[in-house]
C-alpha positions in Angstrom: 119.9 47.6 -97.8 117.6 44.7 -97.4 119.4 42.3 -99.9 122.2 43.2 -97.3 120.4 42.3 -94.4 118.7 38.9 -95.7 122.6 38.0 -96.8 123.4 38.7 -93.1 120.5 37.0 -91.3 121.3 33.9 -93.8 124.5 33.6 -92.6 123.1 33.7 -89.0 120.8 30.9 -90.2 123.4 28.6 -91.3 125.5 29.5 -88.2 122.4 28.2 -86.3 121.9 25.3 -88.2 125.7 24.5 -88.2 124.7 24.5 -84.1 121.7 22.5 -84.3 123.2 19.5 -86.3 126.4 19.9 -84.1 124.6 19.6 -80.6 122.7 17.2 -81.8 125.7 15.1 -82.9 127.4 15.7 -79.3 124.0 14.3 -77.9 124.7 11.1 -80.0 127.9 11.1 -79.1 128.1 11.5 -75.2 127.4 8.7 -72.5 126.5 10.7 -69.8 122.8 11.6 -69.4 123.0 15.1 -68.3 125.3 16.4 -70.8 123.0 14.6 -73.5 120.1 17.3 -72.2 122.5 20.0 -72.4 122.8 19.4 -76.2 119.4 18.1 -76.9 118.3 21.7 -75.4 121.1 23.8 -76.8 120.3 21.9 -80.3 116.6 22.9 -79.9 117.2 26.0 -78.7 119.6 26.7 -82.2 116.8 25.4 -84.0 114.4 28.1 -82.4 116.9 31.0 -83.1 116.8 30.3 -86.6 113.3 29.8 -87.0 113.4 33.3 -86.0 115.9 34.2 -88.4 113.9 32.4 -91.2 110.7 34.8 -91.0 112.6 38.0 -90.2 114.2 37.1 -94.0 110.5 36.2 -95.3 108.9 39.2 -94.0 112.1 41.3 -95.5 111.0 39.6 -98.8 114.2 37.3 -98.9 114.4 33.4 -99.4 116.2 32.2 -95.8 118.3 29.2 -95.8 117.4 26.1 -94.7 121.2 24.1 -94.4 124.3 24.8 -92.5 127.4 25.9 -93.8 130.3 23.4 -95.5 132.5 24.3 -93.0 130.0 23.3 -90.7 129.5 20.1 -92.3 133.3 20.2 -92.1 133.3 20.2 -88.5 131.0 18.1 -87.8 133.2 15.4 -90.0 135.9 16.7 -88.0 133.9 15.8 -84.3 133.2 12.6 -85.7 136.9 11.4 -86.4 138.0 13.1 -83.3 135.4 11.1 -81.1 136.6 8.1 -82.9 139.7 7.6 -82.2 139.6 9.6 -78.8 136.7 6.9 -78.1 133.9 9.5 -77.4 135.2 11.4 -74.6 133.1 14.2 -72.7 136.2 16.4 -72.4 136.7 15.9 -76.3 133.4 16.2 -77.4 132.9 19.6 -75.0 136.3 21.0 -76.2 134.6 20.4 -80.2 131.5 22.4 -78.4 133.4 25.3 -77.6 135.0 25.5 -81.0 131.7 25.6 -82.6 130.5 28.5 -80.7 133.6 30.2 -80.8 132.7 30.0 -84.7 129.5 31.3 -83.6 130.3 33.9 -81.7 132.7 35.3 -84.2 129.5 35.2 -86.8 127.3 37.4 -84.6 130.0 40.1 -83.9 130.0 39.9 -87.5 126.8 40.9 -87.9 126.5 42.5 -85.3 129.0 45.3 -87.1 126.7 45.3 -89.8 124.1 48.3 -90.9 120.9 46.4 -89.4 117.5 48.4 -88.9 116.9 48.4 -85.2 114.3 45.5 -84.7 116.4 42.7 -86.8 119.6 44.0 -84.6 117.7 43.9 -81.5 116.9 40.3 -82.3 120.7 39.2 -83.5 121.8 41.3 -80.1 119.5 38.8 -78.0 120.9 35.5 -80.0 124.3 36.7 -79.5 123.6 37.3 -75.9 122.2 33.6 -76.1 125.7 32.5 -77.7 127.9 33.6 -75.5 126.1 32.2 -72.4 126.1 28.9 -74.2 129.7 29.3 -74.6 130.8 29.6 -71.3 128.5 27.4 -70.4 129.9 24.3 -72.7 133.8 26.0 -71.5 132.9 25.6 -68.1 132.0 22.0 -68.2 134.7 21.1 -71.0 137.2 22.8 -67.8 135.3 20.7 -65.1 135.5 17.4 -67.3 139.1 18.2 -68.1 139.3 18.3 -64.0 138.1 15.1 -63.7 140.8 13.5 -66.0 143.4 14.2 -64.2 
């Protein structure tokens, strides 16, 4: 069962990672101040979770990723032509956001379905609980800067 587990939590990890690098790239990306400590935070806070991640693996006697994902590298790509030739945006770099942790959100149900003993789910349960807040939290400002446009 553990081999199970470590592939589940390493998927988490790259999920998390695939969040780190993609905050961090909305941080680079945005002009406006506050939304640029939203990321930073919500970047540092994805590095935390799968710092987590990385010793629950360890102590389970797994090797725990260190990267994100190719598709996250994918998206990433993807923000970066997007904020290009949308010239950087806020709405546009929010509505990338929300893609990613709809991405993420779908990942942790997906664990979340899986056989995990009871500590390690009670630790993806709080992460997920972590995700969706950041989710609604990145929709609601993508729907106030959306506002704002028009």
């Amino acid at each position: 069962m553990s081999t199970n587990v470590v592939s589940v939590l390493n998927d988490l990890i790259e999920t998390s990672k695939d969040g780190e690098k993609g905050f961090l790239k909305a941080a680079e990306e945005t002009r406006d101040a506050s939304l640029k400590l939203l990321f930073q935070d919500r970047a540092q806070a994805c590095t935390t979770g799968a710092r987590e991640l990385q010793e629950i693996v360890q102590r389970l006697g797994g090797t725990p990723e260190t990267g994100g994902s190719v598709a996250g590298a994918l998206h990433r790509g993807w923000v970066d032509v997007k904020s290009a030739v949308t010239g950087h945006g806020d709405h546009a770099i929010l509505a990338e956001c929300e893609r990613g942790e709809d991405s993420a959100k779908k990942n942790y149900r997906e664990a979340l379905d899986k056989d995990l003993p009871a500590d390690v789910r009670a630790v993806v349960e709080r992460q997920y609980q972590g995700v969706l807040e950041n989710h609604d939290r990145i929709r609601d400002l993508r729907d106030q800067h959306a506002a704002a446009k028009s």
